[in-house]
C-alpha positions as CSV (number, residue, x, y, z in Angstrom):
1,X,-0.3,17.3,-17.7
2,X,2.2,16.2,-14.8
3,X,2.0,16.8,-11.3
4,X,0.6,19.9,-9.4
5,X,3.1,22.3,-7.7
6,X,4.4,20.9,-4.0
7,X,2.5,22.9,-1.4
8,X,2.8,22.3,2.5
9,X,0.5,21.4,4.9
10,X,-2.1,23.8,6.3
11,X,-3.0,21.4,9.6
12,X,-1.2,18.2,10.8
13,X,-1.6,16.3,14.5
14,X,-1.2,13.1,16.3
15,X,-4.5,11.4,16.5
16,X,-4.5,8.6,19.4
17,X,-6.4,5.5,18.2
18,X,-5.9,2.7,21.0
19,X,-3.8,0.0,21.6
20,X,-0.7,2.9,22.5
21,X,-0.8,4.0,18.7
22,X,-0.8,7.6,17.2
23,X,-1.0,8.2,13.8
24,X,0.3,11.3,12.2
25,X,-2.1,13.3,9.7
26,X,-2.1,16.2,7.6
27,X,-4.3,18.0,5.5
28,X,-3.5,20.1,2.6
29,X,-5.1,22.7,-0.5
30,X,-8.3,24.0,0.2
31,X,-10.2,23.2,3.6
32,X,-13.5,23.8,1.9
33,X,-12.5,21.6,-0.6
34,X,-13.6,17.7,-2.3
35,X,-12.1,15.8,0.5
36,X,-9.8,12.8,-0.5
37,X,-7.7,10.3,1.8
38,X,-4.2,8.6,0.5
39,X,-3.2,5.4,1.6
40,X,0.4,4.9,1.1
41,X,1.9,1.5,0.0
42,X,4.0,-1.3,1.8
43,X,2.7,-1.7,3.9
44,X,4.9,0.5,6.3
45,X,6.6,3.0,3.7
46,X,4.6,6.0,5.5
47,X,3.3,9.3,3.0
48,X,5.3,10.9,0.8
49,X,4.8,14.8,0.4
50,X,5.0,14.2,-3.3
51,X,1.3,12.3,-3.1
52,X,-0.1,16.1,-2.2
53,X,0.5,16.9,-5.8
54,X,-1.9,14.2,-7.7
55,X,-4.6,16.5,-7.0
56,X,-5.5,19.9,-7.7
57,X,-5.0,22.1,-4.4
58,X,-7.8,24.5,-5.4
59,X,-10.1,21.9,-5.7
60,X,-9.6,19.6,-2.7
61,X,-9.2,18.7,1.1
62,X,-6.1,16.5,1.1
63,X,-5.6,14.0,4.2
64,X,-2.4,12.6,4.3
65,X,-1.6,10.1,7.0
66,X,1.4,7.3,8.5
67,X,-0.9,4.1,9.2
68,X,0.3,2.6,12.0
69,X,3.8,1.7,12.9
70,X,5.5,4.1,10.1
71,X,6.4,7.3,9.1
72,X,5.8,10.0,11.8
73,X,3.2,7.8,13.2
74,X,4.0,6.5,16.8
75,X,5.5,3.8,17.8
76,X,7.6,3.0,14.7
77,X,7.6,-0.9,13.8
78,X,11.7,-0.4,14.2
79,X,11.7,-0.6,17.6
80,X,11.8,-4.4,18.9
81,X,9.4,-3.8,21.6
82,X,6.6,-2.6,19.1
83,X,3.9,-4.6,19.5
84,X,3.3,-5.7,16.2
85,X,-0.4,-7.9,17.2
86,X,-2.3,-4.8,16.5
87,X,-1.0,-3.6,13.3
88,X,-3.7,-5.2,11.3
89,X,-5.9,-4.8,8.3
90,X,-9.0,-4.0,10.5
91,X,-7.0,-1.6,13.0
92,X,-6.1,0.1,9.9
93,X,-9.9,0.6,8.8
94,X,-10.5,1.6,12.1
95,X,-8.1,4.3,12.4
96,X,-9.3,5.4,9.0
97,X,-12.7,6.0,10.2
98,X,-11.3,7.7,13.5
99,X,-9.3,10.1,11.2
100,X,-12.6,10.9,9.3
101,X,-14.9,11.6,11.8
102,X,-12.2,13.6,14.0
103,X,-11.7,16.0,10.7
104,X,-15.6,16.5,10.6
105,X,-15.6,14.4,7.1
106,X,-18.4,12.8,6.0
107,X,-17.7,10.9,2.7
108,X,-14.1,10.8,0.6
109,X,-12.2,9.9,-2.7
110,X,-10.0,7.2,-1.6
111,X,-6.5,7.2,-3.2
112,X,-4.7,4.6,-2.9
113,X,-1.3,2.9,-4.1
114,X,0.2,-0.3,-4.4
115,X,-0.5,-2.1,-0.6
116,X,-2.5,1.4,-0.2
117,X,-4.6,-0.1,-2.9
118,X,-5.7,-3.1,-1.2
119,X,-6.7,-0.9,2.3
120,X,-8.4,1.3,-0.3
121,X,-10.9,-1.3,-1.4
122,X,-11.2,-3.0,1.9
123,X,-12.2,0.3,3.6
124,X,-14.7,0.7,0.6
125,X,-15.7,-2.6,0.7
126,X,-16.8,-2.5,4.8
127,X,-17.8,1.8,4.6
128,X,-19.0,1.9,0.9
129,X,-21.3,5.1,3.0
130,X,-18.0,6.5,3.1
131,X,-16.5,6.5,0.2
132,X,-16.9,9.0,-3.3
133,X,-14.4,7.3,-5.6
134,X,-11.6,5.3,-6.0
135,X,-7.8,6.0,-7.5
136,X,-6.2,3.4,-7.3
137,X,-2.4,2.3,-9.0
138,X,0.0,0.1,-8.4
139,X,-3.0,-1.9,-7.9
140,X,-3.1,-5.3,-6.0
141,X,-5.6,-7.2,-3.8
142,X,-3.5,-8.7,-1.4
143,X,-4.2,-12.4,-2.2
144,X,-2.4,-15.3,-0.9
145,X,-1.2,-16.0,-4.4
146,X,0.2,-12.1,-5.0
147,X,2.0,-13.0,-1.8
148,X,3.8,-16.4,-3.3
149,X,4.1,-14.9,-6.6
150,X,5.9,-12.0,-5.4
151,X,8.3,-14.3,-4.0
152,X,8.7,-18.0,-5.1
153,X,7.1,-16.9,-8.2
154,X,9.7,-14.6,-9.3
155,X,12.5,-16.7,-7.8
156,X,12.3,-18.1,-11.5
157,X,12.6,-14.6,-12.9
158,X,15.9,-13.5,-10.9
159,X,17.2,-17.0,-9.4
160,X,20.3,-15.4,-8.4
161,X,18.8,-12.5,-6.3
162,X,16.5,-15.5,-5.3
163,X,19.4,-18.0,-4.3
164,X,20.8,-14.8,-2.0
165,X,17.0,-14.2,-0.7
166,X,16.6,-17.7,0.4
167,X,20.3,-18.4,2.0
168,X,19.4,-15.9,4.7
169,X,16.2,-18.3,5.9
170,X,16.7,-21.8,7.7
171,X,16.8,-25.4,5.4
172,X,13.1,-26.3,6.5
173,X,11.9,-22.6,5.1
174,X,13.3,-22.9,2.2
175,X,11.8,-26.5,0.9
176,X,8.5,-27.0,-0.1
177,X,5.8,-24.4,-0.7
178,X,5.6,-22.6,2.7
179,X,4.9,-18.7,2.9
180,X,8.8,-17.2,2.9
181,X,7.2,-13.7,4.2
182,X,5.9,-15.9,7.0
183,X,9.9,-17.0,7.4
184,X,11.2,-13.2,7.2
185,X,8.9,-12.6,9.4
186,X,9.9,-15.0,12.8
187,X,13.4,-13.7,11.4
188,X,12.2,-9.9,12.2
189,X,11.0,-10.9,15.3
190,X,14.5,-12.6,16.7
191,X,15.5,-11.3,19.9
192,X,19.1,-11.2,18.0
193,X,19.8,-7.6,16.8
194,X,22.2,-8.7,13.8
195,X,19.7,-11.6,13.0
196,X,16.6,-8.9,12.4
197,X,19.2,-6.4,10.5
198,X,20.5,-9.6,8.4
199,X,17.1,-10.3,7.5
200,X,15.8,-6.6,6.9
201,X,18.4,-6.5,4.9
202,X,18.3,-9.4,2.7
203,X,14.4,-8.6,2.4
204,X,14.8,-4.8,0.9
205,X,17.7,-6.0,-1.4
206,X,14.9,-8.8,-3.0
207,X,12.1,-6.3,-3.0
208,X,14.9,-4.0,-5.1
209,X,15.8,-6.8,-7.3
210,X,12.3,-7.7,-8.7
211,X,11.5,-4.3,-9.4
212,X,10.0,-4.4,-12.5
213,X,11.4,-1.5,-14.4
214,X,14.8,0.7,-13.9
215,X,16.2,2.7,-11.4
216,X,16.4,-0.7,-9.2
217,X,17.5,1.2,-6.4
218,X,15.4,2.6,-3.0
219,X,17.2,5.0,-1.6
220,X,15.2,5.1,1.5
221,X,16.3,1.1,2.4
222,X,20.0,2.2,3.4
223,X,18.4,4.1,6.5
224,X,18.2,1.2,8.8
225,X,15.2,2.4,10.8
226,X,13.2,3.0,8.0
227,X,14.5,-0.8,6.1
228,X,13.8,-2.3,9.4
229,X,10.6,-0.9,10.4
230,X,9.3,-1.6,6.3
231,X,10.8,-5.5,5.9
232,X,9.1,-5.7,9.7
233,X,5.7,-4.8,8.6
234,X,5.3,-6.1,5.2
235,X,6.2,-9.4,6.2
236,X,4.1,-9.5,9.2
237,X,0.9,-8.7,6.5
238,X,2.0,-10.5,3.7
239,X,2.7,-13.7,6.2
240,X,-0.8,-13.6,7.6
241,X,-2.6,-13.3,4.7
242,X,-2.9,-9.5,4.9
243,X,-5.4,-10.1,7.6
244,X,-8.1,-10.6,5.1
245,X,-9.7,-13.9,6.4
246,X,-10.6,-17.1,5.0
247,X,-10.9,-17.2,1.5
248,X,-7.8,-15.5,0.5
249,X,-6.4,-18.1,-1.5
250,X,-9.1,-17.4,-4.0
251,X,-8.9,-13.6,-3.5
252,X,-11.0,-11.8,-0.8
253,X,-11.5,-8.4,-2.6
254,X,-12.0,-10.3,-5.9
255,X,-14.7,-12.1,-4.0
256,X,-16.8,-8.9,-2.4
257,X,-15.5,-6.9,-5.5
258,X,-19.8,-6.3,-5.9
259,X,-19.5,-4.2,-2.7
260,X,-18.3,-1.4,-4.6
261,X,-21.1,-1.8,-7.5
262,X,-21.7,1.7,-6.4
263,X,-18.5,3.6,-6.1
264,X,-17.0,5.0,-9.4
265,X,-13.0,4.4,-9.5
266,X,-10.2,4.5,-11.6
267,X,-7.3,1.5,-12.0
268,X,-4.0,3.0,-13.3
269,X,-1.6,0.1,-14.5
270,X,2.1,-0.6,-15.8
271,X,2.2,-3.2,-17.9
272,X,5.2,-4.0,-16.3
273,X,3.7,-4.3,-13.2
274,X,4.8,-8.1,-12.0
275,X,0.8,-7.9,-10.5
276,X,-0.3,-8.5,-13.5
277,X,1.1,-12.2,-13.9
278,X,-1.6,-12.9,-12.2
279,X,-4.6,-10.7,-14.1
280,X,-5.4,-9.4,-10.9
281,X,-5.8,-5.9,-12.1
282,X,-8.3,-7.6,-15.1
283,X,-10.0,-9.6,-12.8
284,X,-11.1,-6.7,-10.2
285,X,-12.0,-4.7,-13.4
286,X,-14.5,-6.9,-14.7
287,X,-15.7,-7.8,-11.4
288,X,-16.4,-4.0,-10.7
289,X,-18.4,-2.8,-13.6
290,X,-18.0,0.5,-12.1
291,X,-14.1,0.8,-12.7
292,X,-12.7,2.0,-15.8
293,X,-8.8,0.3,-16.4
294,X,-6.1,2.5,-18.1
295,X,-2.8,0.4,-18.7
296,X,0.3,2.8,-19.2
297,X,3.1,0.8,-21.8
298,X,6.7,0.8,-20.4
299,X,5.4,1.3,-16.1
300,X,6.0,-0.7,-13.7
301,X,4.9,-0.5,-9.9
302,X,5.6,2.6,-10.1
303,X,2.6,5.8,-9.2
304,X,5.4,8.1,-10.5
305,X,6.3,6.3,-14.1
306,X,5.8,9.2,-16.8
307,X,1.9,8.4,-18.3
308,X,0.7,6.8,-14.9
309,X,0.9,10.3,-13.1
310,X,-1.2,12.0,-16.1
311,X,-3.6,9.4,-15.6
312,X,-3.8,9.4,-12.0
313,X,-3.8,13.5,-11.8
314,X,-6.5,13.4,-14.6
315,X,-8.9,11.4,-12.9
316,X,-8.5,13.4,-9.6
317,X,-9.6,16.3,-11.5
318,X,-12.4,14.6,-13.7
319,X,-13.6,13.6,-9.8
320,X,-13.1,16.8,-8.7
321,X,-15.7,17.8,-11.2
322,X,-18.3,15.3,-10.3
323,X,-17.4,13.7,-13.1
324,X,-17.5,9.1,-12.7
């Protein structure tokens, strides 16, 4: 099946939400078309033009958008003086539902990867009146567990790249049980230059050493604004929790995963994914009798993995059809 042919935007802006922020959006295919929304990951990696082409352009409305502090979106999380207090899961949702009522929207398929598949199901969760479907890959929940997995956790998988990933943190960090994206994160906010790059840098390199399936290389974390402005804001969400509220260590989206007893969505997984140590991907499947689960053999965390882009483009079309 594969992707759809690249097209280019047909409208894009800067829409002002508060707090000095200005989020870039663009829309895409047909403007009289099944409006969908695509949350990038991280979060902080900002859209990638390639996401237009999971969906048939004759068929849909595509919104494409930077959430706040990446991307095109203003100001960038790189810059020091960002004010990093409201980048948060709820200005996120907020913006969202800016965005959709300034393009005249009323409901939309929500697709979402990796980190985009957490704000996914939140913004479902809080505007289920919102929301037609859900794509959803790479998926996670955001969890206070994902979080320590993702790094103590696989510190027994790679305990080299691990032994590198902890030298850069002070002693009292390192012992015990504490949150290291917590650590990074007073790290990323040192009023020391070369401290922050030290620790972008030593962040990126662990996040390429745990991916779970080859190339393990991101091209996009040798430009220094964009691997500053990412290891900024990931840490900043995965040390608070994700913002999600009490309750996380048992799973907050697992927990209101009945909100969405009414939306249809699709879960596209690698069986690589490290994610699924957990059986988080299982879990919010079961707890959402609405969601059908397709697991791809041989992907990872990975929306572009041969088998997990059929999936993903053949659910936007069976949508596109009316089709749960």
């Amino acid at each position: 099946m594969g992707l759809y042919p690249e097209i280019e935007p047909y409208d894009a802006g800067k829409l002002d939400v508060g707090d000095g922020n200005r989020i870039h959006w663009e829309t895409c295919g047909n403007p009289r078309g099944r409006p969908a929304v695509v949350l990038h990951g991280g979060p902080g990696s900002g859209a990638s033009p390639a996401f237009r082409r999971y969906f048939d352009p004759a068929a849909y409305r595509i919104v494409l958008l930077d959430q706040r502090g990446c991307g095109r979106s203003t100001p960038h999380a790189s810059a020091y003086d960002t004010d990093m207090s409201v980048n948060t899961t709820a200005h996120l949702l907020a913006d969202l539902e800016l965005l959709r009522r300034h393009l005249g929207i009323d409901r939309w398929l929500v697709w979402g990867v990796s980190w985009g598949s957490v704000l996914g199901l939140r913004y479902a969760q809080t505007h289920p009146d919102a929301v037609t479907e859900l794509v959803l890959t790479a998926v996670a929940t955001g969890s206070n567990p994902e979080v320590t997995l993702m790094t103590r956790g696989l510190g027994r998988l790679f305990p080299a790249a691990f032994a590198r990933f902890l030298a850069e943190l002070p002693e009292d960090a390192r012992a015990g049980s504490g949150n290291l994206a917590a650590a990074y994160s007073r790290l990323l906010e040192s009023p020391d230059p070369a401290a922050r790059e030290r620790a972008a840098r030593a962040w990126t390199d662990w996040e390429t050493a745990v991916a779970s399936a080859p190339p393990r290389s991101v091209p996009r974390y040798e430009d220094p604004v964009f691997r500053m402005g990412f290891a900024r804001t990931v840490t900043h969400y995965w040390g608070h929790g994700h913002f999600l509220g009490e309750g996380n260590d048992e799973g907050v989206l697992l927990r209101d995963a009945h909100l969405l007893a009414d939306i249809p969505g699709t879960l596209v997984q690698g069986s690589l994914d490290p994610g699924n140590l957990l059986g988080t991907v299982w879990r919010l499947h079961h707890a959402w009798p609405a969601s059908e689960l397709r697991l791809v053999d041989d992907a990872g965390h990975d929306a572009a993995a041969p088998g997990v882009t059929d999936l993903l483009v053949a659910a936007t079309d069976r949508y596109a059809k009316g089709a749960a």
